[in-house]
C-alpha positions as CSV (number, residue, x, y, z in Angstrom):
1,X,-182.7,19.0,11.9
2,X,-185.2,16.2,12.5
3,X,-186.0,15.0,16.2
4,X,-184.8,11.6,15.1
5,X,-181.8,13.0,13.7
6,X,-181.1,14.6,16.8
7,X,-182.7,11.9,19.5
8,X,-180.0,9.7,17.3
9,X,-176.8,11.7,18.0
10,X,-177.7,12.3,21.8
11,X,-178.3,8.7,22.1
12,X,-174.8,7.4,20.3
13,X,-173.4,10.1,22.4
14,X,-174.9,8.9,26.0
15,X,-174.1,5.3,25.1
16,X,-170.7,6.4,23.9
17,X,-170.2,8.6,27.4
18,X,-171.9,5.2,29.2
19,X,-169.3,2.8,27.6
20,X,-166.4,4.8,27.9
21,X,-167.1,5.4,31.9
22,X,-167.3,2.1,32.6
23,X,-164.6,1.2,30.7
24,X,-161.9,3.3,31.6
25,X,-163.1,3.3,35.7
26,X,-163.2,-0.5,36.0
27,X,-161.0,-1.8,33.7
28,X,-158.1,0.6,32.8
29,X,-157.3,0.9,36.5
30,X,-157.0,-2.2,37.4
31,X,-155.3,-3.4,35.0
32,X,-152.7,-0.9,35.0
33,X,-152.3,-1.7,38.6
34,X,-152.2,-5.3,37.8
35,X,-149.6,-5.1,35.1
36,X,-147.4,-2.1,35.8
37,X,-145.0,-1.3,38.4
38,X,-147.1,0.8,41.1
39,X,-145.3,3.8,40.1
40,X,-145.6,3.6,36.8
41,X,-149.3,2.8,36.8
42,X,-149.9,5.6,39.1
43,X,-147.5,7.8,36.1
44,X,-150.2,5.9,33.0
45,X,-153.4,7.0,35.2
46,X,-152.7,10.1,36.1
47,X,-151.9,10.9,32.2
48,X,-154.7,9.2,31.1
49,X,-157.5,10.7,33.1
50,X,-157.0,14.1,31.8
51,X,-158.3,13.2,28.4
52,X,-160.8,10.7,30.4
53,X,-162.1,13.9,31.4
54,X,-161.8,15.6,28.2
55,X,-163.3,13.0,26.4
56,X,-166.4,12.7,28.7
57,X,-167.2,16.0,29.0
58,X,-167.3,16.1,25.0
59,X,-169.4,12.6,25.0
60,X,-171.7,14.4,27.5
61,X,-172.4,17.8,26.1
62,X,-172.6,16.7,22.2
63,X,-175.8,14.6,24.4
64,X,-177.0,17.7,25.7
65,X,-176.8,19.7,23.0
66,X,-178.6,17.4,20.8
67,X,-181.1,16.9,23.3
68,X,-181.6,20.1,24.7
69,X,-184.8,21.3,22.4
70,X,-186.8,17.6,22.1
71,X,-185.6,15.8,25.9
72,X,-184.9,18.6,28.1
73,X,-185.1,16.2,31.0
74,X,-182.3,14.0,29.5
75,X,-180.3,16.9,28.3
76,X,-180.5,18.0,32.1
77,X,-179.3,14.8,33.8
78,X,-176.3,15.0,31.1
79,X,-175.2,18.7,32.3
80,X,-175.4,17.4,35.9
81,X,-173.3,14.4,34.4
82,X,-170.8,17.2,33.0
83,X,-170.8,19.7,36.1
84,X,-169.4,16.7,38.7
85,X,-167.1,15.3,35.9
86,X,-165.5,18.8,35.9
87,X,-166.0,19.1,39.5
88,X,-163.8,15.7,40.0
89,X,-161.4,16.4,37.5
90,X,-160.9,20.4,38.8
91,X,-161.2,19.8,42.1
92,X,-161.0,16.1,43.4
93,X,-158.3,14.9,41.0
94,X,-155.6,17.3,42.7
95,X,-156.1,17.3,45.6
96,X,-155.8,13.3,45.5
97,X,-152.5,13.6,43.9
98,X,-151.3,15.9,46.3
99,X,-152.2,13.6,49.1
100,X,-150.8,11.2,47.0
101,X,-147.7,12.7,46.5
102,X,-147.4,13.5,50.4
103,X,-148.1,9.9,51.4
104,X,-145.5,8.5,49.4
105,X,-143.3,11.0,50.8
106,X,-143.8,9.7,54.6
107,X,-147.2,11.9,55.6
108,X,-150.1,10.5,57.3
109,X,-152.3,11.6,55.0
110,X,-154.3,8.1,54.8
111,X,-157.7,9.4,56.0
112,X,-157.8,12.1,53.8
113,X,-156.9,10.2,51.0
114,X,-160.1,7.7,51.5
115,X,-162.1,10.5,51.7
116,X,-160.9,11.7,48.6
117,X,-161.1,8.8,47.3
118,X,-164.8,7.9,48.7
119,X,-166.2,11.0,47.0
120,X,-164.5,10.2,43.7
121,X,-166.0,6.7,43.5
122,X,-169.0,8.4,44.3
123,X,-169.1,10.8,41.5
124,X,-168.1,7.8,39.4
125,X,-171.5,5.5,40.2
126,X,-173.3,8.3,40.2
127,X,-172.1,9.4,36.6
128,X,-172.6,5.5,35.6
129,X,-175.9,5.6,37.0
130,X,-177.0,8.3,35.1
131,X,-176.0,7.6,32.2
132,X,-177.5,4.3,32.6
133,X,-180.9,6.0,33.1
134,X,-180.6,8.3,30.3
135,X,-179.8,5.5,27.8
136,X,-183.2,3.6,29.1
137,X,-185.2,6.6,28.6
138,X,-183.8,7.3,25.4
139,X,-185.0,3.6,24.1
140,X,-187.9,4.1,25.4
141,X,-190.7,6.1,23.8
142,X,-191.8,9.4,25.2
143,X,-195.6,8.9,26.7
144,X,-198.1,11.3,25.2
């Protein structure tokens, strides 16, 4: 396949990974949250975020693999955008629903849960950020 070819499909896939980040983290939730009872917002996100996941991981790695052989740089930046996506949604995503879940049952579990919570809105500017960068770079031509 051409470099073109491929620098075309790993940058439709970035921006498609960008878009779809943003998207779902700033607007989904808060609408939902606006709209819905709490519980059943808290029921829509936490079914919804498993193909969030799913779905950026996919957006992501079809980047990196199309990347891999003629931006190596980018293609790495996008498997450190994979490896905390699976790290948030394999690891951060339930424990926060099982502090959740015991908070709404009467536990003090507050501080935990902002922590939780901290590190998963860092993951999420981190991801945005970048992608972000990785979408500049890949508009801009490589220097010689």
């Amino acid at each position: 396949m051409s470099d073109e070819f491929l620098l075309g499909v790993g940058a439709v896939a970035v921006a498609l990974a960008l878009g779809f980040v943003v998207s779902v983290t700033v607007l989904v939730g808060r609408i939902a949250f606006q709209t819905l009872a709490e519980e059943n917002a808290r029921d829509f996100l936490r079914a919804l975020f498993p193909a969030y996941y799913v779905a950026t991981l996919a957006f992501v790695g079809v980047g990196a693999a199309a990347l891999a052989l003629i931006r190596p740089v980018d293609a790495g930046v996008l498997v450190g955008v994979a490896i905390v996506t699976a790290f948030a949604w394999l690891w951060l995503t339930p424990i926060a629903h099982r502090l959740d879940d015991l908070r709404r049952d009467g536990k003090d579990v507050a501080q935990d849960l902002i922590k939780i919570q901290k590190r998963g809105s860092f993951i999420i500017v981190a991801q945005i950020l970048a992608l972000a960068v990785v979408v500049v770079r890949l508009a801009l031509p490589l220097s010689a």
